[in-house]
N, C-alpha and C positions, 0 to 999 in steps of 0.2 A: 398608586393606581396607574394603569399603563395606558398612557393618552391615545385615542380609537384616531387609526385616520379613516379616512373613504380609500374606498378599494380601487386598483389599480385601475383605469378601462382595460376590455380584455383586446389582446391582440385578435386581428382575423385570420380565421382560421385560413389554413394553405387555400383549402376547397375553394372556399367563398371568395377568396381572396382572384384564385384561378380565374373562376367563373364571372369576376366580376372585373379583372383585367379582360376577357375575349370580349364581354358585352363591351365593355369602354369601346378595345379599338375595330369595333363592327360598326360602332357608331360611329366615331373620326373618320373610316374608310367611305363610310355614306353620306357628313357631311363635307368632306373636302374633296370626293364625287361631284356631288352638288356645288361646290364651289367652282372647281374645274368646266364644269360642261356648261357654266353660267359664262367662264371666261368663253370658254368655243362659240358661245351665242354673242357674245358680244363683237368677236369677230366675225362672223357669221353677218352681223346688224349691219356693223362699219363698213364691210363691204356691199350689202346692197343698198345701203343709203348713196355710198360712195357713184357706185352706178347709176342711180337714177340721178341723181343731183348731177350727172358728167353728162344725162343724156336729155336731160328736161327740155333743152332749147335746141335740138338736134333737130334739122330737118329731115323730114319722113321721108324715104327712099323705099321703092318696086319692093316685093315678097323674094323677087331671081336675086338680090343686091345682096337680101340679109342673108337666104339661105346660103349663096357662095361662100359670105365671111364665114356662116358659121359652120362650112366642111372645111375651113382654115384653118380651125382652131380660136376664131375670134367667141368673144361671150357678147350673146348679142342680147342678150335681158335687157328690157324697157327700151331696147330701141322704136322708134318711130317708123311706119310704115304706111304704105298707100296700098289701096286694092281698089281693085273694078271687075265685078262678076255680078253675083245675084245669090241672094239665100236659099237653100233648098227648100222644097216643098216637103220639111217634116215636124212634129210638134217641137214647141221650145221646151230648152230646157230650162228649170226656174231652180236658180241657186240662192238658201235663206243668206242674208245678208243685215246686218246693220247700215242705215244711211241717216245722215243727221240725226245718231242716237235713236231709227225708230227701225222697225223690223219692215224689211223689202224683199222684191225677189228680184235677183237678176235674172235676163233673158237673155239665154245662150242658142244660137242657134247658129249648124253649120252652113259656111259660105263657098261655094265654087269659083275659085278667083278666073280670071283669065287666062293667066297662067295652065291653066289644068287641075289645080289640085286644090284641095279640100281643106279648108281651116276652120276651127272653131270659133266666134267671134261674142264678145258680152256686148250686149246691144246696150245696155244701161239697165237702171232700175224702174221697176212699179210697184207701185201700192201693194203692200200685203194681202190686203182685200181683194186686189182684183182678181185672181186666180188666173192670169195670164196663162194661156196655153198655146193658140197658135197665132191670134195675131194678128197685124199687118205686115208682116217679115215678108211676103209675096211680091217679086220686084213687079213693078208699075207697067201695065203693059207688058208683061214679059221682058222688059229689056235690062239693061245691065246698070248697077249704079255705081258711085266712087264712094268710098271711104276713107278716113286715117284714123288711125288708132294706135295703139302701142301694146309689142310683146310683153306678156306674161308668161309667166310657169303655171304649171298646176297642183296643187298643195297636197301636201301630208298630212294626216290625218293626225291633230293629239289627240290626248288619251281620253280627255272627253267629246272628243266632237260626236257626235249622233252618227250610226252609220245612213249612207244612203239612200234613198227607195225610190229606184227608178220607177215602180210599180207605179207609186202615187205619184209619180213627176216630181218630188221633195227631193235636194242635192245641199248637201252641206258643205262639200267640199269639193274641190274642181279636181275630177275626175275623168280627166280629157278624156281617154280610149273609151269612157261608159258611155260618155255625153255624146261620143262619134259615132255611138253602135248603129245610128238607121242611116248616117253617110256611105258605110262600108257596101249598101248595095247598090250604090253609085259606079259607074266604071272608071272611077279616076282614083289618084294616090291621093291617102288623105296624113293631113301633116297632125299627129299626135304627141309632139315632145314639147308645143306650146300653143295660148291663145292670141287670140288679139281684144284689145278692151277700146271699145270705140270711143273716139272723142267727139266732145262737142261738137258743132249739134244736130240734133236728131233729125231723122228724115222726116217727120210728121209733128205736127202738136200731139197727133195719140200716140206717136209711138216711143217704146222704153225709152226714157231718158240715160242717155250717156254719164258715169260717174266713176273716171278713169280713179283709179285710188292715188290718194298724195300722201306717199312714202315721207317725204320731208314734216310731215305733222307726227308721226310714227315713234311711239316711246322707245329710247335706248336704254333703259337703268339694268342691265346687267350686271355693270362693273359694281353696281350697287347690291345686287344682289350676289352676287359672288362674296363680294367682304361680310356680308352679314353670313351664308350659311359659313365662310371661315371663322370669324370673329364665334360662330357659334361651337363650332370646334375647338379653337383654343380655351372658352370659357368650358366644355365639356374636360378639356385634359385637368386645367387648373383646380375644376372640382377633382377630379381623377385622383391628382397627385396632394392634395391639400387632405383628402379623408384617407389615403395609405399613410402620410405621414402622420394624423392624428394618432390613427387605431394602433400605428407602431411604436405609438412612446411608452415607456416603463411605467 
């Protein structure tokens, strides 16, 4: 009697085989994508950590000092500034915010420095509750007050942030030229390509509390995600190459 073996596994077919090399490396291309753009963030971090950390103890220098450096070609992120003007007479704007883990709104509202021209300024934060709109931002007597605070940018929207609604006074994201739209009937130049974040402390007991952001508390783990979606690519190929080499033996 002629002893039964079990049947060969079958080889994969060309097709499938095909179709199933394109799927692999669509995948590999998306997650070593993913890995890559996690290393650009990480450089991307390095350097504004780098920044602030070089300008944290910098003494705050005129609006005319910074704006010179920077038709130089200087980068003058989170530098340290002084102003003396007064807030416009228009609503604030209220940006949602996280602060000690609880939902806040900052109060953006633009300033007419001495200078001449027009900056956006984050007064600090209030209470979610209180539906801050316009305020006590009206200088005092009409006359003029000093501040310091430090340049900011204005952000990029990911792909979840909520859009907008000026409509409702709701801003999720710093939108300098929207947040400047009732400055533009001002006759003066208003400065659009950054804010200022007020510091400590406030003009009033009632008014928005100052809550400059501190960059040095601010997670880095890129580099950490970078190695996991690679790590997640090599483990995709070694499946890859581990099931062609099964399916291909006799």
């Amino acid at each position: 009697m002629t002893p039964s073996h079990p049947p060969a596994p079958a080889r994969p077919r060309p097709q499938k085989l095909i179709w199933l090399t394109v799927a692999t490396v669509a995948a590999l291309c998306v997650l070593v994508g993913l890995g890559g753009w996690q290393l650009q963030r990480k450089d991307w971090k390095d350097d504004l950590l780098a920044r602030f950390e070089e300008r944290v103890d910098e003494a705050p220098v005129a609006l005319e000092v910074l704006l010179a450096r920077q038709a130089g070609g200087e980068d003058i992120r989170y530098a340290r500034v002084e102003l003396t003007g007064h807030y416009l007479s228009v609503p604030a704007r209220r940006l949602y915010d996280l602060h000690d883990a609880k939902p806040v709104w900052r109060i953006m509202v633009p300033f007419a420095e001495s200078g001449g021209r027009i900056v956006l300024v984050d007064r600090g934060v209030v209470a979610f509750e209180a539906r801050y709109d316009d305020g006590d931002h009206a200088p005092p007597d009409g006359g003029d007050i000093s501040l310091t605070g430090r340049l900011r940018q204005g952000d990029t929207p990911g792909l979840f942030t909520p859009d907008n609604n000026p409509s409702a006074n709701e801003w999720y994201w710093r939108e300098i030229d929207a947040m400047l739209a009732d400055a533009t009937s001002y006759d003066a130049p208003v400065i659009s390509t950054f804010l200022i974040e007020h510091e400590p402390p406030a003009a009033t007991p009632l008014s928005p509390q100052p809550a400059p952001a501190d960059l040095s508390a601010v997670s880095n783990r890129h580099f950490e995600y970078a190695l996991t979606w690679f790590g997640l690519a090599a483990a995709l190929l070694g499946v890859y190459a581990a099931f062609v080499r099964t399916r291909s033996r006799p």
